[in-house]
C-alpha positions as CSV (number, residue, x, y, z in Angstrom):
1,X,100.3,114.0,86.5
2,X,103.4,114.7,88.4
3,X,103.5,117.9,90.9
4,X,105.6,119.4,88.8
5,X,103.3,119.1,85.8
6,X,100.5,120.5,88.5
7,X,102.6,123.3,89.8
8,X,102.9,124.3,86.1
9,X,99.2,123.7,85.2
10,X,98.6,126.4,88.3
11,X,100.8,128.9,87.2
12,X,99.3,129.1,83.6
13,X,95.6,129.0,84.9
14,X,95.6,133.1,85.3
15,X,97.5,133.7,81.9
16,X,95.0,130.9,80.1
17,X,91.8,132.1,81.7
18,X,92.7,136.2,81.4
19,X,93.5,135.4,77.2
20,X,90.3,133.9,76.9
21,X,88.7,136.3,78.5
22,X,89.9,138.7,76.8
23,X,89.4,136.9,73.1
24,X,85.7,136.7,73.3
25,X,85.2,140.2,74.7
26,X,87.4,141.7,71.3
27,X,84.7,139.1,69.3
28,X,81.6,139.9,71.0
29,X,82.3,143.5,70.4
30,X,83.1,143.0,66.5
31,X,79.6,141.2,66.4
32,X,77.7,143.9,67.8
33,X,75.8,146.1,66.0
34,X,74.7,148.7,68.3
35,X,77.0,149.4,71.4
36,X,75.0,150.5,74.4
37,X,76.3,152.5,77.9
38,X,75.6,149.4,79.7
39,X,77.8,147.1,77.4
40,X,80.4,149.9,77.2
41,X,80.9,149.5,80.6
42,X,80.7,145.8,81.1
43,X,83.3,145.4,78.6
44,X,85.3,148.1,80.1
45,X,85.3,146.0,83.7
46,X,86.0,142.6,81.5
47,X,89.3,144.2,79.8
48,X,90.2,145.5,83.5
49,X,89.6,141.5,84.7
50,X,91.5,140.1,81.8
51,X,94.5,142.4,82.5
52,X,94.8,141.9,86.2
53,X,94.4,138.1,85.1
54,X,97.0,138.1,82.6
55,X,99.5,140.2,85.3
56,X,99.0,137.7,87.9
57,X,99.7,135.3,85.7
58,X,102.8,136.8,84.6
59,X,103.8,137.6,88.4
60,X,103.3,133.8,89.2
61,X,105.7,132.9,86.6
62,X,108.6,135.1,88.2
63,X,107.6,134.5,92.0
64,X,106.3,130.6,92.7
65,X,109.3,128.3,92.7
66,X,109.6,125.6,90.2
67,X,109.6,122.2,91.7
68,X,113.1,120.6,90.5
69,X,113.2,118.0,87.9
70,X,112.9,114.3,89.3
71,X,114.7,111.1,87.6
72,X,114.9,107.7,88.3
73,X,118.0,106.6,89.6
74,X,119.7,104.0,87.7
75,X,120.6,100.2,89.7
76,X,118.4,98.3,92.0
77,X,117.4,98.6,95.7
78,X,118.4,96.7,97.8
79,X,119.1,96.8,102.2
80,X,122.5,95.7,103.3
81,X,124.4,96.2,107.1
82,X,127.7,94.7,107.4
83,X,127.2,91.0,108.7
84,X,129.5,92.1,111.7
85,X,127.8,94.4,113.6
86,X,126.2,94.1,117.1
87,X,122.1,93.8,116.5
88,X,121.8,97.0,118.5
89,X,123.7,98.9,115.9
90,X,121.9,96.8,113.0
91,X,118.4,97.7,114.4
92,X,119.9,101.8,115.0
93,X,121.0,101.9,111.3
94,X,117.7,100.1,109.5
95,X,115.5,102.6,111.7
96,X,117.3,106.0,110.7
97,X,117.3,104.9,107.4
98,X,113.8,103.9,107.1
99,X,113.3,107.5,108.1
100,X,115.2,108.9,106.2
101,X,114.2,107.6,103.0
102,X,110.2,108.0,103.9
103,X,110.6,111.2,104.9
104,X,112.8,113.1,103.1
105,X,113.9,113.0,98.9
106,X,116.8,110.9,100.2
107,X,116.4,107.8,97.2
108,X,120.2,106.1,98.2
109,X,122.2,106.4,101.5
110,X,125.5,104.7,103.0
111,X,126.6,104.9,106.5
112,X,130.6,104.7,106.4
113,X,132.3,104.5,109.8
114,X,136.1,103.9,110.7
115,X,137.1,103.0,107.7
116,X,134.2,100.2,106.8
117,X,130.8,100.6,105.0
118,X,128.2,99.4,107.3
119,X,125.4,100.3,105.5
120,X,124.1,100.9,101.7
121,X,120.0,100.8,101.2
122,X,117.7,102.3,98.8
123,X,119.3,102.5,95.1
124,X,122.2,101.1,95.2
125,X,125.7,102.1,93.3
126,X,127.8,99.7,91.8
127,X,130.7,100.1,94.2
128,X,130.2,98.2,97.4
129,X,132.6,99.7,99.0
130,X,133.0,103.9,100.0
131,X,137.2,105.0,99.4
132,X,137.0,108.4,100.6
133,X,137.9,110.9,98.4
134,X,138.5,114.9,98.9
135,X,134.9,115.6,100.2
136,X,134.3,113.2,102.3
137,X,138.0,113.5,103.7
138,X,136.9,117.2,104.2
139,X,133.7,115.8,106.3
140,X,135.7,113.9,108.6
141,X,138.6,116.9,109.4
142,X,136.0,119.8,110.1
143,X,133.2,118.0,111.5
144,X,131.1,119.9,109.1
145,X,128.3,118.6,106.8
146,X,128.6,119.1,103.0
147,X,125.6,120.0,100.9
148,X,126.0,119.6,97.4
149,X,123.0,121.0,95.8
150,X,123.7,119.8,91.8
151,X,126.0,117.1,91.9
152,X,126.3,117.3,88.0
153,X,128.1,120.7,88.4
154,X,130.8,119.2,90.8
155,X,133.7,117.3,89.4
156,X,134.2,115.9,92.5
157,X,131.4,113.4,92.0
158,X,133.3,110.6,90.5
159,X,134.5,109.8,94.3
160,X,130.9,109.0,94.9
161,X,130.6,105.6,92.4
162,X,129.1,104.2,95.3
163,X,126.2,105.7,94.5
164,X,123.8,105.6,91.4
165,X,125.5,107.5,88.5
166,X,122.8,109.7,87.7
167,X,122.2,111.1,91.7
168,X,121.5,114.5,91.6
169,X,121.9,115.8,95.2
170,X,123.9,114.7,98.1
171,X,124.5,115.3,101.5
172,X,127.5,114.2,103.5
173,X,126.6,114.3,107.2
174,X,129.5,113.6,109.6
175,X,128.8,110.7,112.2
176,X,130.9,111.8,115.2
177,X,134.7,112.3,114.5
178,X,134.9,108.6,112.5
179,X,131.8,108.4,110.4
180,X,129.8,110.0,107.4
181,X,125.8,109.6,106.7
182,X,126.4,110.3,102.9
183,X,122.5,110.7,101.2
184,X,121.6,110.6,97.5
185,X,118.7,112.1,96.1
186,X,117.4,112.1,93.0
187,X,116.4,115.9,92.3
188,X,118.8,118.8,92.5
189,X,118.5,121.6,95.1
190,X,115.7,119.3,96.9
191,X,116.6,119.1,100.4
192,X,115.2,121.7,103.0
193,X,116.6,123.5,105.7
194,X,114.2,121.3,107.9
195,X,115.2,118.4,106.2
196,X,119.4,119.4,107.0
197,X,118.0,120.1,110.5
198,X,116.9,116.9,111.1
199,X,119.6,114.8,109.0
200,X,122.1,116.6,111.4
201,X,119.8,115.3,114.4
202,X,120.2,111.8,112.7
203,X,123.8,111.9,112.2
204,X,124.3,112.9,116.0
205,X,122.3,109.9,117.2
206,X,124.1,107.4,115.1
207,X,127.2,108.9,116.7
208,X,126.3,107.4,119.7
209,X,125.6,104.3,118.5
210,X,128.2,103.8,116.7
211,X,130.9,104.6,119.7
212,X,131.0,100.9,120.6
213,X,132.6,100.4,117.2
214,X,136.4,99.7,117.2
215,X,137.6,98.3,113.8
216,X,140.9,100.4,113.4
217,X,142.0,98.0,116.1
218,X,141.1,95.0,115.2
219,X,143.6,92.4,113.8
């Protein structure tokens, strides 16, 4: 059973439990003969039970969150750094993202970085290669992090074909003033606060790794 099927399971238990309840209280009083105080009272409690049952159970439905819908991403997974790269950098990126995807919903990631890909692991998109579009050109000029929460209500998301086509969530993490840390996951509306927290940590230290980079000026 998946959590969300649990989480839903939970929810139901007070409605379930109070309409039972309540169902064999109306029959054992339509198979009684003779109603005494005792049982009056017993059944009054047992209707009070049901009620608060059946209200809780109503309250739960309004109140506890719904975990979002997973799906499986579509293409294969795979781990692969640009052959180019210093081992220091090559250890840096295969440790963040290791992190990254045990930790967090994160199911596809890139690392782009003055103008090359170094870095695609997890599920993998058909494009090998990331050509910024309008998002992640947005990134890189305000230094700011892009969240977007349901990628299927952007039309934006055809830029990101180097992802898998069905990735519901991303976020687009600037690495220093060069670089993005773009993330795919594969539920909408799934990443935390925490988790943006520490993904902004992340992108920071790869900053810093990624300074001895210098391909705009290489022949």
């Amino acid at each position: 059973m998946s959590k969300s099927d649990s989480n839903l399971v939970i929810r139901l238990l007070p409605i379930a439990v109070g309409g039972l309840a309540g169902t064999l209280l109306l029959i054992n009083r339509l198979l009684t003969v003779s109603l005494t105080d005792s049982q009056a009272r017993s059944d009054a409690l047992g209707i009070i039970e049901g009620a608060v049952l059946l209200l809780v159970g109503v309250l739960w439905q309004q109140i506890q969150p719904r975990s979002p819908d997973t799906v499986a991403l579509i293409g294969n997974s795979g781990f692969e750094l640009a052959p180019e790269l210093p081992d220091s950098v090559k250890t840096e990126l295969a440790w963040a993202s290791h992190l990254l995807l045990t930790n967090t919903v994160t199911r596809s990631l890139v690392v782009y970085y003055d103008g090359k890909t170094l870095m695609r692991r997890g599920v993998l998109g058909k494009n090998e290669t990331v050509k910024p579009g309008a998002i992640i050109q947005r990134v890189l000029k305000n230094q700011k992090p892009v969240y977007l929460v349901n990628l299927n209500l952007y039309p934006g998301k055809v830029e990101f074909d180097y992802l898998p086509e069905n990735t519901q969530g991303i976020i687009c993490q600037p690495i220093g003033d060069k670089g993005v840390l773009i993330l795919g996951a594969n539920a909408p509306r799934s990443y935390t606060k925490q988790d943006e927290n520490w993904i902004a940590g992340i992108g920071d230290k790869l900053a810093d790794t990624c300074k001895i980079l210098n391909f705009t000026n290489q022949s």
